[in-house]
PDB file of N, CA, C and O in Angstrom:
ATOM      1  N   UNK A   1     -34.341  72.609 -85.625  1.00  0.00           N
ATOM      2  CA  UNK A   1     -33.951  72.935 -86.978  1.00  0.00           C
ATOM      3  C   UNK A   1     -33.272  74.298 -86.975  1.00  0.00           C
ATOM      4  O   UNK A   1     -33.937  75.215 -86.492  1.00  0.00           O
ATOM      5  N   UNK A   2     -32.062  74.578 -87.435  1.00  0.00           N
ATOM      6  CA  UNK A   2     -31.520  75.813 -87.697  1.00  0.00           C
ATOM      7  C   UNK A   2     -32.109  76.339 -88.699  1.00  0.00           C
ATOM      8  O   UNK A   2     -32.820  75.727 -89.497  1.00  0.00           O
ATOM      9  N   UNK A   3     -31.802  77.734 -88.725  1.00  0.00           N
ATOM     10  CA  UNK A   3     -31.944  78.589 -89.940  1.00  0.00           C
ATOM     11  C   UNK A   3     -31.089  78.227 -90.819  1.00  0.00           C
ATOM     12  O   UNK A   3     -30.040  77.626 -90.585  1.00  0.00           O
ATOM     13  N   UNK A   4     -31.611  78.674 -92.173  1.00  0.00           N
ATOM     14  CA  UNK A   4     -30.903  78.569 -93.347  1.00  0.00           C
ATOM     15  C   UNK A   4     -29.831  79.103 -93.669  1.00  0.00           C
ATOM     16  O   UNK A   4     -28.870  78.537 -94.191  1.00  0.00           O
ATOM     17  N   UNK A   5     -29.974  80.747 -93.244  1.00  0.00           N
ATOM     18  CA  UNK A   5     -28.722  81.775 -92.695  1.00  0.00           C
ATOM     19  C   UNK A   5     -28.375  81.756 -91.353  1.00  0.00           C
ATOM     20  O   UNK A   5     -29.005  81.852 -90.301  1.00  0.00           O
ATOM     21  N   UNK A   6     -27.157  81.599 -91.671  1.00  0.00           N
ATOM     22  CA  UNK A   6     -26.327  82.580 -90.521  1.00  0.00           C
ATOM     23  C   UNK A   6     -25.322  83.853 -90.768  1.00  0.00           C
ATOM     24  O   UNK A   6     -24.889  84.231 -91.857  1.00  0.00           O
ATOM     25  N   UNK A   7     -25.119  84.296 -89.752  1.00  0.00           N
ATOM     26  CA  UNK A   7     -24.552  85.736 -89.824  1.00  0.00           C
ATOM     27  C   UNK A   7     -23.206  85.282 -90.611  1.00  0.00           C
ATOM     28  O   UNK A   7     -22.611  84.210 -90.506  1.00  0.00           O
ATOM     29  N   UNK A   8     -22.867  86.488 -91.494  1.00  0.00           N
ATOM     30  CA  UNK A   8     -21.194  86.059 -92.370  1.00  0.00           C
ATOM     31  C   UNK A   8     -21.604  85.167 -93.392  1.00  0.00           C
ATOM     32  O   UNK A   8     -20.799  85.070 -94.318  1.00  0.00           O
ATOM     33  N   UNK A   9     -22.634  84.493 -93.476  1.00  0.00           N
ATOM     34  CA  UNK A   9     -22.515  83.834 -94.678  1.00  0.00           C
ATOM     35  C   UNK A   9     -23.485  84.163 -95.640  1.00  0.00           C
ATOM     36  O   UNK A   9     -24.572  84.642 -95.315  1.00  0.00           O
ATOM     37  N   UNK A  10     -23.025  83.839 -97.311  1.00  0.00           N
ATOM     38  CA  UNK A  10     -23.581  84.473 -98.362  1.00  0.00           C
ATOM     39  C   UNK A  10     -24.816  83.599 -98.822  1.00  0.00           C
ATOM     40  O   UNK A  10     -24.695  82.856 -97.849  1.00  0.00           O
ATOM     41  N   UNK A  11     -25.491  83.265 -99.236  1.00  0.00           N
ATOM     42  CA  UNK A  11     -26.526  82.247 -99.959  1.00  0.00           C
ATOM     43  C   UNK A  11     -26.783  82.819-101.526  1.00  0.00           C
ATOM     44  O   UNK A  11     -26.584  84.028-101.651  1.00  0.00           O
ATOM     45  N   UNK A  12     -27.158  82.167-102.602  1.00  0.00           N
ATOM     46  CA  UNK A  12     -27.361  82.194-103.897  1.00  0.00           C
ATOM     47  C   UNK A  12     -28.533  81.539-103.890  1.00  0.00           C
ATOM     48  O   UNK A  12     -28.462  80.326-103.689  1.00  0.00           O
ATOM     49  N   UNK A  13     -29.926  82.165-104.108  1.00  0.00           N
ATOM     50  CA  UNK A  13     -31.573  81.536-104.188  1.00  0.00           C
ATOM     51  C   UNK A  13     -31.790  81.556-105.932  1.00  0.00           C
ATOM     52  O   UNK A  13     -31.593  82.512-106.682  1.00  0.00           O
ATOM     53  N   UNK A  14     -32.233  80.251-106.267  1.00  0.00           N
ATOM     54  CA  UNK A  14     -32.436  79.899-107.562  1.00  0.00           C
ATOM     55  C   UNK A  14     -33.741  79.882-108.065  1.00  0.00           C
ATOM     56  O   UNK A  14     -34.164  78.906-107.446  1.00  0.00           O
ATOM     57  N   UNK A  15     -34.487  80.188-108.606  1.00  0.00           N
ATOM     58  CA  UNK A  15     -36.634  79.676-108.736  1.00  0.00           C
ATOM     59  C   UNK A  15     -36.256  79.276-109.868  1.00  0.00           C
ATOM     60  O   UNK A  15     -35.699  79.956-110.730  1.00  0.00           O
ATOM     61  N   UNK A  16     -36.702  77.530-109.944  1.00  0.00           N
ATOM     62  CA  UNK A  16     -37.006  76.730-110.903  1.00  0.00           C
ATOM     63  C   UNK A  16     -38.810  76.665-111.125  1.00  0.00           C
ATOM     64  O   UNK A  16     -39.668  76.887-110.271  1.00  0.00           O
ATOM     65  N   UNK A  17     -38.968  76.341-112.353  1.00  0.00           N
ATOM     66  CA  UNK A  17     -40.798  76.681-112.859  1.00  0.00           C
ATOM     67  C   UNK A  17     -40.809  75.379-111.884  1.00  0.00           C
ATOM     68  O   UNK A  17     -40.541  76.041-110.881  1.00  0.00           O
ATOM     69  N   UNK A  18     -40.880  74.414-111.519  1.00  0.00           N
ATOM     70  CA  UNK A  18     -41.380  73.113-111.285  1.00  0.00           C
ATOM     71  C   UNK A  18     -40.395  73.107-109.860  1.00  0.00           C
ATOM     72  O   UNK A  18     -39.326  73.701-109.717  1.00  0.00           O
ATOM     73  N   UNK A  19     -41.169  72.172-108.782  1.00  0.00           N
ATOM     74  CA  UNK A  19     -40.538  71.399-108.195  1.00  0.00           C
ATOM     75  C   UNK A  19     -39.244  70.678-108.178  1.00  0.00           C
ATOM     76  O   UNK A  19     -39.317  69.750-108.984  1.00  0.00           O
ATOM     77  N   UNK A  20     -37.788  70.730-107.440  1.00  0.00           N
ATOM     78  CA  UNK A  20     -36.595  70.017-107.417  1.00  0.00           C
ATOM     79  C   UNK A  20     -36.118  69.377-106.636  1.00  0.00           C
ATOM     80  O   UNK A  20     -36.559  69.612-105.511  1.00  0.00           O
ATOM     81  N   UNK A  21     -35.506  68.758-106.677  1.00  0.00           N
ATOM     82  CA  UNK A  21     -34.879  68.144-105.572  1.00  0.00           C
ATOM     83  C   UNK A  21     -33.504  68.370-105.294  1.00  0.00           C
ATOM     84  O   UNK A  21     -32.776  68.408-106.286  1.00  0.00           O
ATOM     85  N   UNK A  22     -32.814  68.576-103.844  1.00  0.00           N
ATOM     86  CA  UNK A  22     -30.934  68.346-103.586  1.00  0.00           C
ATOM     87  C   UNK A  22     -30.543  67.671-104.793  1.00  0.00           C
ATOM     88  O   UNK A  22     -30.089  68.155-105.831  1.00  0.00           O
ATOM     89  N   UNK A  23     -30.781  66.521-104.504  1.00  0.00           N
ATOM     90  CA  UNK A  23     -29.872  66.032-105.671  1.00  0.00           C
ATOM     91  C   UNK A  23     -29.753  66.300-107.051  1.00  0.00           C
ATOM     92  O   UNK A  23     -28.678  66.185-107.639  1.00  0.00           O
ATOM     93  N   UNK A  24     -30.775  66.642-107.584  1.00  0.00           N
ATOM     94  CA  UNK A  24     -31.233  67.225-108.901  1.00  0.00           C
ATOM     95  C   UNK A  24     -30.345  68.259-109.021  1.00  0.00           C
ATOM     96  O   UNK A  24     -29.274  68.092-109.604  1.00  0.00           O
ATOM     97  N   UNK A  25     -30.620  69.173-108.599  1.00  0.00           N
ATOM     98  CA  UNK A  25     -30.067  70.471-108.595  1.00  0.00           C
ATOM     99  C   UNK A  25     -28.449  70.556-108.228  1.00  0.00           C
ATOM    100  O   UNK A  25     -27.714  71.452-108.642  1.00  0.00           O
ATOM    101  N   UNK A  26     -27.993  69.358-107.297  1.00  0.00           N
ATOM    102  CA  UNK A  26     -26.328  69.653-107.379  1.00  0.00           C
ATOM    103  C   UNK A  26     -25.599  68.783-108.502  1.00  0.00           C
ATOM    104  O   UNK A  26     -24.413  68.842-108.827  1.00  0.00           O
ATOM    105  N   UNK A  27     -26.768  67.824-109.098  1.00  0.00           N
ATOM    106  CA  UNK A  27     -26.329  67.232-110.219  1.00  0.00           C
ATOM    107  C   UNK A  27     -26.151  67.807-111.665  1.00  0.00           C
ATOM    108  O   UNK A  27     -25.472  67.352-112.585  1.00  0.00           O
ATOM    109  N   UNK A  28     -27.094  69.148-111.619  1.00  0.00           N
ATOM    110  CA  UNK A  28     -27.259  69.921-113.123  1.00  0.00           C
ATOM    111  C   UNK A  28     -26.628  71.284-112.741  1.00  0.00           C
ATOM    112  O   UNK A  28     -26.812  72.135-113.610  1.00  0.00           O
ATOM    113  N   UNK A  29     -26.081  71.614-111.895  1.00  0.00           N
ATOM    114  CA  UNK A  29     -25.477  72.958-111.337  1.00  0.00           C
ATOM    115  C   UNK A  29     -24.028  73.067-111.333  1.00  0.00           C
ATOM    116  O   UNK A  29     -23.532  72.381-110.439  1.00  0.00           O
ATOM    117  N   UNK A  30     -23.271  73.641-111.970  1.00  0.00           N
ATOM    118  CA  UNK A  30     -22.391  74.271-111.550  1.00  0.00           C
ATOM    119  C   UNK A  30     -22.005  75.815-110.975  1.00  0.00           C
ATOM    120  O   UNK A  30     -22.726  76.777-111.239  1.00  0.00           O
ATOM    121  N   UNK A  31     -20.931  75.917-110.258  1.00  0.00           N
ATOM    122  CA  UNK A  31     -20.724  77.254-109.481  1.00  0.00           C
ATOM    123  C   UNK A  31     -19.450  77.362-109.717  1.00  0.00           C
ATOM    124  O   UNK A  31     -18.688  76.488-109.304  1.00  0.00           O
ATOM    125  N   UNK A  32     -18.974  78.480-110.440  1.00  0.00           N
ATOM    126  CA  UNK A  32     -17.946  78.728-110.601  1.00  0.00           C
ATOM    127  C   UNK A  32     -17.416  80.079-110.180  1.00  0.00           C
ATOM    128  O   UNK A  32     -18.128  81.019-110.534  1.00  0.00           O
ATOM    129  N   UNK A  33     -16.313  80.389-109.497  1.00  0.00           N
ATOM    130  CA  UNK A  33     -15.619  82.082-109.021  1.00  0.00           C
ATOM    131  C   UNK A  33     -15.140  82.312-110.072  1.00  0.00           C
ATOM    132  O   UNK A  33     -14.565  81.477-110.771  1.00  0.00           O
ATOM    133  N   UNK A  34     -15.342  83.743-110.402  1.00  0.00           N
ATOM    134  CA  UNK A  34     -15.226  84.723-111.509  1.00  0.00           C
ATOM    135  C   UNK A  34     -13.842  84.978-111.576  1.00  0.00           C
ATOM    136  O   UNK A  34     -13.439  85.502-110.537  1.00  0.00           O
ATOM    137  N   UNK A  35     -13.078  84.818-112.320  1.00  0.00           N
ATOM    138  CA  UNK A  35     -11.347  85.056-112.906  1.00  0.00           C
ATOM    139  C   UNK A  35     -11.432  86.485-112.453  1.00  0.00           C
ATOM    140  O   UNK A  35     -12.366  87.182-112.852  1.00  0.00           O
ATOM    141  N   UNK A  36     -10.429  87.009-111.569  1.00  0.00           N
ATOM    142  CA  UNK A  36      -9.893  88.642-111.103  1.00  0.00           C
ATOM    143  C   UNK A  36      -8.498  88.524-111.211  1.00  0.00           C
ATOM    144  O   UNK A  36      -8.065  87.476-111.690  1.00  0.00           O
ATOM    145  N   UNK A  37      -7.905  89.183-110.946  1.00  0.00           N
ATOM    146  CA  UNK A  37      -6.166  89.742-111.288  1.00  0.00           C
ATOM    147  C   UNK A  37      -5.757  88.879-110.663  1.00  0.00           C
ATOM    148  O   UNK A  37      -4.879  88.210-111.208  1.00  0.00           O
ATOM    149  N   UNK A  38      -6.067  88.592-109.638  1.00  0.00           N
ATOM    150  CA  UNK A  38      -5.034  88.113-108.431  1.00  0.00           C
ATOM    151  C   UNK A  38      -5.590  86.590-108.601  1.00  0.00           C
ATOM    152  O   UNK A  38      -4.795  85.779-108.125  1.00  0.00           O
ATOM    153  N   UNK A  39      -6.650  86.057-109.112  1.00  0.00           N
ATOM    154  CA  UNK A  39      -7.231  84.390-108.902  1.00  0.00           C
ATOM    155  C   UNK A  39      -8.068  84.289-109.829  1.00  0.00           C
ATOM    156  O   UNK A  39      -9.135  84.901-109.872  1.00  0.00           O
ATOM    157  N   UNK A  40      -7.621  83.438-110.725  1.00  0.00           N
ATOM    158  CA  UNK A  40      -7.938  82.357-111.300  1.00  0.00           C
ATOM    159  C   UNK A  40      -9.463  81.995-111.424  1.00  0.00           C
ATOM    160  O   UNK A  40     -10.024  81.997-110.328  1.00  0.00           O
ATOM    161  N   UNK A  41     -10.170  81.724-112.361  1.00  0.00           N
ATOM    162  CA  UNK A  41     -11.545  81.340-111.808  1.00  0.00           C
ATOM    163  C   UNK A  41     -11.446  79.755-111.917  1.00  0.00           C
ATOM    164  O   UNK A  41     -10.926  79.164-112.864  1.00  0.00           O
ATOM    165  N   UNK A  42     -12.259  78.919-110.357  1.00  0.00           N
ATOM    166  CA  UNK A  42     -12.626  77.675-110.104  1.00  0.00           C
ATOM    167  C   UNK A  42     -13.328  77.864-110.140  1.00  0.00           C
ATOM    168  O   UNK A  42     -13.957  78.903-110.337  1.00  0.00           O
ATOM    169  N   UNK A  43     -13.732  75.971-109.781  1.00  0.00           N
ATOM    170  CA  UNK A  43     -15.264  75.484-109.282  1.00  0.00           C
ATOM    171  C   UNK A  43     -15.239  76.149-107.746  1.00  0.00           C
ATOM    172  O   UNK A  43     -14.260  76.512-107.093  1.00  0.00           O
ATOM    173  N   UNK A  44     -16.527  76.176-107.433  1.00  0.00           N
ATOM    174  CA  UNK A  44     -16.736  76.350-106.411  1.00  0.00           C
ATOM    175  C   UNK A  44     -17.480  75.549-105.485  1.00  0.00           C
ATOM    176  O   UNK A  44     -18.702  75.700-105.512  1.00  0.00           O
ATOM    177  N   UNK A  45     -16.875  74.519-104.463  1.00  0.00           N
ATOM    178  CA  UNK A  45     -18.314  73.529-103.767  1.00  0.00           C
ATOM    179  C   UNK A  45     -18.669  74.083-103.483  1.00  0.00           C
ATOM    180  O   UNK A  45     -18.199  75.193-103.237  1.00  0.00           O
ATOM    181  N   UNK A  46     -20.336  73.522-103.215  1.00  0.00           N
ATOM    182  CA  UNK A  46     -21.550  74.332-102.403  1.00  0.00           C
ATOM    183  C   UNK A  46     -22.226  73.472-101.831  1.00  0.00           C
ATOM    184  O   UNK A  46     -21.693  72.364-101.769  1.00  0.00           O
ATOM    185  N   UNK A  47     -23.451  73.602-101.280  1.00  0.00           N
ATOM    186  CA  UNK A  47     -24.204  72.810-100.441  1.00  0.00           C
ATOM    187  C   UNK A  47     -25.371  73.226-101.113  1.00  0.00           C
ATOM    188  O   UNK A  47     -25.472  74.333-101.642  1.00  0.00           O
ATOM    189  N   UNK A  48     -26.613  72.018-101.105  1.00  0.00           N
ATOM    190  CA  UNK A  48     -28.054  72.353-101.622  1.00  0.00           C
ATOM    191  C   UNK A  48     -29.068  72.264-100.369  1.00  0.00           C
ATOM    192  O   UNK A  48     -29.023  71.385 -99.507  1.00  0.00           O
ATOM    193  N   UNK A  49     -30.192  73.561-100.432  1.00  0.00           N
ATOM    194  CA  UNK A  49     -30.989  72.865 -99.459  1.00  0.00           C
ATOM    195  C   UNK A  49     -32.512  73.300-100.664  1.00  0.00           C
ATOM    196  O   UNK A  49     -32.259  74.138-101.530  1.00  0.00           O
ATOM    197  N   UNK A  50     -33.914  72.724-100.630  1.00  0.00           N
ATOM    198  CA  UNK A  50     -34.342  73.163-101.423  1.00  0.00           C
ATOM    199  C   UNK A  50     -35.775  72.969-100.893  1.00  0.00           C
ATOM    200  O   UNK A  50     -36.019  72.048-100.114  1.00  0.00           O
ATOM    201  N   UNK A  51     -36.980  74.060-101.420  1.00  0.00           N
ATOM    202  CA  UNK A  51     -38.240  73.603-100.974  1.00  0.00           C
ATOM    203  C   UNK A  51     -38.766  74.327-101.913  1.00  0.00           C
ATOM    204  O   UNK A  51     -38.502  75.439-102.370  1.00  0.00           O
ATOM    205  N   UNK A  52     -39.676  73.408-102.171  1.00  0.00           N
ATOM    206  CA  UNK A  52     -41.025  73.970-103.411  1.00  0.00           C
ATOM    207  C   UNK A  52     -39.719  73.780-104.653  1.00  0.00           C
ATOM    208  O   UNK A  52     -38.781  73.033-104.931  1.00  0.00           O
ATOM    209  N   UNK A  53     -40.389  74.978-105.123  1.00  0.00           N
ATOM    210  CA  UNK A  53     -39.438  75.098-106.594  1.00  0.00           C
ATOM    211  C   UNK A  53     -38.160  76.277-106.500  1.00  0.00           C
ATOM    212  O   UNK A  53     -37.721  77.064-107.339  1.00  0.00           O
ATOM    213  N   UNK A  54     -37.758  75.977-104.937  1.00  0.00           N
ATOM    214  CA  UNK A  54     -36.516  77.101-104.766  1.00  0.00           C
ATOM    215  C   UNK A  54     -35.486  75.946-104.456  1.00  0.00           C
ATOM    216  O   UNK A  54     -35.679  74.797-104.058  1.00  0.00           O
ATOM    217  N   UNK A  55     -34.244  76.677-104.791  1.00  0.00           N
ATOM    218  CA  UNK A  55     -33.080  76.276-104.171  1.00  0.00           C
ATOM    219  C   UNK A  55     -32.301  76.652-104.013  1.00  0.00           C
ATOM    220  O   UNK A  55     -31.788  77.299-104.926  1.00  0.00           O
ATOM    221  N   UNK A  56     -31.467  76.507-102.448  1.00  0.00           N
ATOM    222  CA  UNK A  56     -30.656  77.649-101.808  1.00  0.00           C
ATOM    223  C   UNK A  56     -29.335  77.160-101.818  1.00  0.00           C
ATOM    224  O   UNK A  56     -29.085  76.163-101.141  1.00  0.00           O
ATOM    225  N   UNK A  57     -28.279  77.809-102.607  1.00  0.00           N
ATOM    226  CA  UNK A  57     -26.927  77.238-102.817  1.00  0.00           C
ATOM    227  C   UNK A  57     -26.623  78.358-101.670  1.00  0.00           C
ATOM    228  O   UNK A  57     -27.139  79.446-101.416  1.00  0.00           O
ATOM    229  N   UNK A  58     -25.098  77.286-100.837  1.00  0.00           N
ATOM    230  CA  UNK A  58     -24.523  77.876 -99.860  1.00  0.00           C
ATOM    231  C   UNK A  58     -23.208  77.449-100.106  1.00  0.00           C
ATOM    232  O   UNK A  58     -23.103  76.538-100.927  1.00  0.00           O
ATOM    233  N   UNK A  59     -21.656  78.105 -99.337  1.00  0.00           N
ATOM    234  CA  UNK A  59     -20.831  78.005 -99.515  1.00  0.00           C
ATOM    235  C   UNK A  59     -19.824  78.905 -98.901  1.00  0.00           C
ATOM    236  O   UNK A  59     -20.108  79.778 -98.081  1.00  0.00           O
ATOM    237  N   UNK A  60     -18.814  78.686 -99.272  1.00  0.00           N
ATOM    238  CA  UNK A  60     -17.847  79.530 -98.525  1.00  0.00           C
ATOM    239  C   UNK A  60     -17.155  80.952 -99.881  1.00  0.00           C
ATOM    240  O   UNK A  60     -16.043  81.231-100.330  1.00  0.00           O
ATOM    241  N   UNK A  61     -18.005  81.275 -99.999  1.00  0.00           N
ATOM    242  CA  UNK A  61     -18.425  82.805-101.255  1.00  0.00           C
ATOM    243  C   UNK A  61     -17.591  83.506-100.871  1.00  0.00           C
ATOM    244  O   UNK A  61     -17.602  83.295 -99.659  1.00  0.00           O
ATOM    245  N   UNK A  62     -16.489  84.565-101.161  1.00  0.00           N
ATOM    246  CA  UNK A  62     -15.728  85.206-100.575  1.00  0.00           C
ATOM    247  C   UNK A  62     -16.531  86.666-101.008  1.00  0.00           C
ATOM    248  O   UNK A  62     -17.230  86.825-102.009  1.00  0.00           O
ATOM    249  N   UNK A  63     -16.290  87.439-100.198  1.00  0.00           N
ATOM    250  CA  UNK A  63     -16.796  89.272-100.114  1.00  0.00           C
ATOM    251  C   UNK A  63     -16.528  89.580-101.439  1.00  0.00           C
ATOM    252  O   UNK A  63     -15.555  89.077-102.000  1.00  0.00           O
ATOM    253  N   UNK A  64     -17.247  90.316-101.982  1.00  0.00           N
ATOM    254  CA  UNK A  64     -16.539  91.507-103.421  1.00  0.00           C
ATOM    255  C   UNK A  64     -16.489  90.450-104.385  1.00  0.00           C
ATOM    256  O   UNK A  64     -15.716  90.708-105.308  1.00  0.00           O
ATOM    257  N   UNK A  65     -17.008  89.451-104.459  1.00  0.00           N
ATOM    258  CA  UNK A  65     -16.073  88.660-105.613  1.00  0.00           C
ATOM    259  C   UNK A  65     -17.472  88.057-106.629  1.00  0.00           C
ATOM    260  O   UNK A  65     -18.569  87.965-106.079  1.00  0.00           O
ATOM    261  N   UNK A  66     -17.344  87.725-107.906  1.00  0.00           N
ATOM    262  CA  UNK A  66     -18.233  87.453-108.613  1.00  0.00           C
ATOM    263  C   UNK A  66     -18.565  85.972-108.615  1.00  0.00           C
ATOM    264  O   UNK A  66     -17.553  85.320-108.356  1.00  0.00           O
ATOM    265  N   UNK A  67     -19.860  85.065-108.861  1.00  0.00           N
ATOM    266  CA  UNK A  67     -20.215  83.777-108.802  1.00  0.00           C
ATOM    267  C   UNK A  67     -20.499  83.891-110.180  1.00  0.00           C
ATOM    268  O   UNK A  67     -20.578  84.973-110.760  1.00  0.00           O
ATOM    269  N   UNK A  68     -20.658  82.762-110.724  1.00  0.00           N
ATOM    270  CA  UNK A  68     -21.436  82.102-111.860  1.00  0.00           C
ATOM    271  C   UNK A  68     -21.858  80.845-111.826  1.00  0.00           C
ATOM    272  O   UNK A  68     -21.093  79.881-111.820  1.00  0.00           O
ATOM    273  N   UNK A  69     -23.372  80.757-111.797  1.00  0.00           N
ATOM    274  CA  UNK A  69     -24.201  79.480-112.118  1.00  0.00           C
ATOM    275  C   UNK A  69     -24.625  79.197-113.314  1.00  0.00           C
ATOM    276  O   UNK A  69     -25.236  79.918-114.103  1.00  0.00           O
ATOM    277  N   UNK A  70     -24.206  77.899-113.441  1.00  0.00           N
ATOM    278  CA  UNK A  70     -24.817  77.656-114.640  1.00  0.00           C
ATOM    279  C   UNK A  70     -25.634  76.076-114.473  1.00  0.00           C
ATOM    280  O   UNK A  70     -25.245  75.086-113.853  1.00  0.00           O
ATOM    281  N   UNK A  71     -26.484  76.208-115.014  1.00  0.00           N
ATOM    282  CA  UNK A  71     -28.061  75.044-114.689  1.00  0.00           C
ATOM    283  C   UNK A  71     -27.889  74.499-116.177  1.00  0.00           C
ATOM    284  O   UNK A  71     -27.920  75.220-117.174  1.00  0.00           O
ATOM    285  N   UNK A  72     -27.663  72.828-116.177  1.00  0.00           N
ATOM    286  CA  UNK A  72     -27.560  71.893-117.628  1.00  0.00           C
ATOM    287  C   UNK A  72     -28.768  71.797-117.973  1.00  0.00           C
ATOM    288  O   UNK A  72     -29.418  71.552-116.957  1.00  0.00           O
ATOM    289  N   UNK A  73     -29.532  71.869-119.017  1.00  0.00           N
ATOM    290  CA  UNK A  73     -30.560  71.404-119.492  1.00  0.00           C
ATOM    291  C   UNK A  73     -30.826  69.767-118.829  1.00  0.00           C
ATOM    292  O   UNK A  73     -29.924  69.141-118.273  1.00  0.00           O
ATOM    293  N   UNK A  74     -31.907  69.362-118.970  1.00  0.00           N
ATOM    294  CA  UNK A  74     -32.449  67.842-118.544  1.00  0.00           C
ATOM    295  C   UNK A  74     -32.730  68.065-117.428  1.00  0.00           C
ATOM    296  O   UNK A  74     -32.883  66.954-116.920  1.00  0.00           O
ATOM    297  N   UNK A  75     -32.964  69.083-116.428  1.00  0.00           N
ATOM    298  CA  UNK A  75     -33.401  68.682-115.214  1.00  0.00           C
ATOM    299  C   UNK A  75     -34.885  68.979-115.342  1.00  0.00           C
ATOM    300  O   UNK A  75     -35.404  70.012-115.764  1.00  0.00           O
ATOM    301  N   UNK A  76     -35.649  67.523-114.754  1.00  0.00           N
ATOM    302  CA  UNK A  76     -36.854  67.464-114.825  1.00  0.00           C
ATOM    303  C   UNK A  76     -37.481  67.474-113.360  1.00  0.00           C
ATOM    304  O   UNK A  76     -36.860  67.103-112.364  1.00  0.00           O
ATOM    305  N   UNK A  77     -38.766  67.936-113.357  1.00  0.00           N
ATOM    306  CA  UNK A  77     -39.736  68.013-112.054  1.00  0.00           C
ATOM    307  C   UNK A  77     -39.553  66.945-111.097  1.00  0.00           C
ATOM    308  O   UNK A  77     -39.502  65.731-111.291  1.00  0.00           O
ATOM    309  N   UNK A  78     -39.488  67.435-110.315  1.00  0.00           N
ATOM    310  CA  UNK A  78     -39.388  66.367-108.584  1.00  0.00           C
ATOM    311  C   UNK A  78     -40.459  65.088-108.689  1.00  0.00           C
ATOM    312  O   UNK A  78     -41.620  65.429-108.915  1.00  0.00           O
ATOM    313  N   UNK A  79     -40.239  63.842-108.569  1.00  0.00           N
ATOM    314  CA  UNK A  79     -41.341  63.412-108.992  1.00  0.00           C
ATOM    315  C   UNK A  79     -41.989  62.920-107.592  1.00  0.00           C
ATOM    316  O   UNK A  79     -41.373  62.349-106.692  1.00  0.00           O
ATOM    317  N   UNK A  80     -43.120  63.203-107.599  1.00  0.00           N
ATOM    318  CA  UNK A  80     -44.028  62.474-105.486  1.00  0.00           C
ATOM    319  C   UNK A  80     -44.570  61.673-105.587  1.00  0.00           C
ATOM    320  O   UNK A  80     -45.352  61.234-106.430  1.00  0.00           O
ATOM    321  N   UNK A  81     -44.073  61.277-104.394  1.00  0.00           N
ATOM    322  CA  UNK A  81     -43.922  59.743-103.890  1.00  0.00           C
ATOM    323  C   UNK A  81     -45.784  59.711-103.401  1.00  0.00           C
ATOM    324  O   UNK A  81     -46.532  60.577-102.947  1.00  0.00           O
ATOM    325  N   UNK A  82     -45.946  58.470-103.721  1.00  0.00           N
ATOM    326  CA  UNK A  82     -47.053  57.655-103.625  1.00  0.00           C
ATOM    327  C   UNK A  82     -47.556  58.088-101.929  1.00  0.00           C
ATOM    328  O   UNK A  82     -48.547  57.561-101.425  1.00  0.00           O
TER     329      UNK A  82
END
């Protein structure tokens, strides 16, 4: 199993009250780069990895530059399996 980090890259850690899941969380998440002089603000893809009630957005984040997450209402607790 690799680490979660590697060197050069940025991570964004989220604490939800309850338990989540990957999919949950890339389904109610957006990531968007912050509008600067020179660019435009997009979406931004990311990757989910998640345990307990954390979740670790990853991506290709550029240096100096601002993120914005925003989490949709309706996401409900992880539900466990039998």
């Amino acid at each position: 199993m690799s680490p979660w980090q590697q060197e050069g890259q940025t991570l964004i850690a989220v604490k939800f009250n309850l338990p989540v899941t990957e999919d949950q969380v890339k389904q109610f998440t957006d990531l968007t780069r912050v509008a600067t002089i020179n660019k435009p603000a997009e979406s931004t893809p990311f990757t989910v990895k998640t345990e307990y009630c954390y979740a670790v957005l990853s991506g290709d984040f550029e240096p100096n530059l601002q993120y914005a997450v925003g989490i949709a209402k309706g996401i409900n607790q992880k539900q466990a399996t039998p």
